[in-house]
C-alpha positions as a printed NumPy array, in Angstrom:
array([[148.834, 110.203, 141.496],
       [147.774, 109.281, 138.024],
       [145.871, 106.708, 139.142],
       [143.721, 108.934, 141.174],
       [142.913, 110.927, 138.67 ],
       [141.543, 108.247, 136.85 ],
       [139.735, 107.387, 139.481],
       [137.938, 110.37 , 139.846],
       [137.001, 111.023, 136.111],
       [135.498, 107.802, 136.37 ],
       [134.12 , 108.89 , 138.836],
       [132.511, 112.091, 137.149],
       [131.694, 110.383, 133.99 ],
       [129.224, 107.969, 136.497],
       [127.752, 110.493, 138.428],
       [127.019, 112.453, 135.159],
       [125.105, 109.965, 133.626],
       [122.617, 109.792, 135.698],
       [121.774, 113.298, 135.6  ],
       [122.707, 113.696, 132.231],
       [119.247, 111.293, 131.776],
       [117.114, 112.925, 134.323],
       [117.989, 116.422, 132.712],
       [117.1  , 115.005, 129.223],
       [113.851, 114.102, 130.536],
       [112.693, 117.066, 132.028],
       [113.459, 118.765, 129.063],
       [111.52 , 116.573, 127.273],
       [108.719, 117.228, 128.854],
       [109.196, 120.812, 129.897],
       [107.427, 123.326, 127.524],
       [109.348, 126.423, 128.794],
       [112.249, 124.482, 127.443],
       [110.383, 123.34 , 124.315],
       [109.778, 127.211, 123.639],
       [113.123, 127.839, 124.171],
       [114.24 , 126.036, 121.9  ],
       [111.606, 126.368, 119.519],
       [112.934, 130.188, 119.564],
       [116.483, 129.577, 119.376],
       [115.728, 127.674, 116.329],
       [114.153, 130.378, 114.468],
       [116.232, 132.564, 115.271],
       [119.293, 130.685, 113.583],
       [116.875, 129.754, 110.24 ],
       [116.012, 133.826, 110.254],
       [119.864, 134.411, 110.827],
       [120.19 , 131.894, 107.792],
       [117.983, 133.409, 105.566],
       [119.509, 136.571, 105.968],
       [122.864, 135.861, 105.736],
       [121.474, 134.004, 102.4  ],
       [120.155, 136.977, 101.226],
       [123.429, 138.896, 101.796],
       [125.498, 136.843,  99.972],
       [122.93 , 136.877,  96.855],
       [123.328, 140.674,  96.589],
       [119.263, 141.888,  98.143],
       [118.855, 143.86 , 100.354],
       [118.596, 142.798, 104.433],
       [114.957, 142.199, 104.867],
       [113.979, 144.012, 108.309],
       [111.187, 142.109, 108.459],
       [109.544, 138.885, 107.767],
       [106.518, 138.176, 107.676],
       [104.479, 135.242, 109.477],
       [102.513, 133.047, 106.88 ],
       [ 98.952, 132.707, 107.691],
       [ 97.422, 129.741, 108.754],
       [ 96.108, 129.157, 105.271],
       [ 99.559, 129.923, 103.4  ],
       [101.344, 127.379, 105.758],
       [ 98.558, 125.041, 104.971],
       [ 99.199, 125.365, 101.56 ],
       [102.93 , 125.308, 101.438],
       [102.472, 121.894, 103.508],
       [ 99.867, 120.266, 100.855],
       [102.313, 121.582,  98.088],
       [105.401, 120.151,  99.786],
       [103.926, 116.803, 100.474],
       [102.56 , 116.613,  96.824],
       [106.161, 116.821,  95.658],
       [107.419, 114.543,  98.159],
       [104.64 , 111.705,  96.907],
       [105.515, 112.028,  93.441],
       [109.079, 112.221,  94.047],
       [108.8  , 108.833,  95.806],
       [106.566, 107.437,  93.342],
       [109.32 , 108.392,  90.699],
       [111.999, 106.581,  92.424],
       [109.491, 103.09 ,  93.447],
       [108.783, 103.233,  89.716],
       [112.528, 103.428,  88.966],
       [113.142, 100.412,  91.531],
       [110.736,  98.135,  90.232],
       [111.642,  98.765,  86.728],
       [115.248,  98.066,  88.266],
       [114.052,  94.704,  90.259],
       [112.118,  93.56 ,  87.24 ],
       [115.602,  94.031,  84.735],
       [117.944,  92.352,  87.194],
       [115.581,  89.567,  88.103],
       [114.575,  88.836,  84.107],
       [118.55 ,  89.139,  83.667],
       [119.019,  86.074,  86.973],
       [116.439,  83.961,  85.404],
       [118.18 ,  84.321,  81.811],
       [121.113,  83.638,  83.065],
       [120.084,  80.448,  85.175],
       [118.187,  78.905,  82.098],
       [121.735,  79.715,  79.435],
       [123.331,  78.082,  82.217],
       [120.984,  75.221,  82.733],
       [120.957,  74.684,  79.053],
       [124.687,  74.49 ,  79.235],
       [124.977,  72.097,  81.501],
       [121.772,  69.874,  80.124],
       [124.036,  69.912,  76.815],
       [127.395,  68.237,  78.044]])
């Protein structure tokens, strides 16, 4: 009996997969699905926003505005700035890190050569 029903969920899990893929696919390449989601995603970040809002003490907003083209263009430029210079901080920050550890390696080969040249 068990083993039947082992059988059989092996079963399942096989003939899933294969649809399981063919499903993904589509819905790659489906737009009705890509707007779907694309809603049910905005949705949740309004939801968010709101429910951020709420627990800060404002008011519920009853209505948000959509940025313009320009705004959003912008924000993007602004946000990508920041995200340069922050990586340009922390490359700075490695190298300066690579450059101490490696002028610490080489001063620690040449005590150590000069210890052993000495016996």
């Amino acid at each position: 009996m068990v083993l039947w029903i082992k059988l059989g969920f092996l079963a399942i899990k096989q003939v899933a997969k294969p649809v399981a893929a063919r499903i993904k696919a589509s819905a790659r390449t489906s737009d009705t699905f890509r707007k779907l989601i694309l809603a049910v995603g905005q949705r949740l970040h309004r939801n968010t926003l709101q429910l951020d809002r709420i627990a800060e003490g404002k008011g519920v907003e009853y209505y948000m505005s959509q940025k313009s083209s320009a705004k959003k263009a912008a924000a993007e430029a602004e946000a990508t700035r920041l995200h340069d210079e922050k990586e340009a901080r922390e490359f700075r920050r490695l190298d300066a890190r690579v450059t101490e550890l490696s002028e610490s390696e080489r001063d620690t080969r040449q005590s150590s050569w000069f210890a052993f040249a000495g016996r």
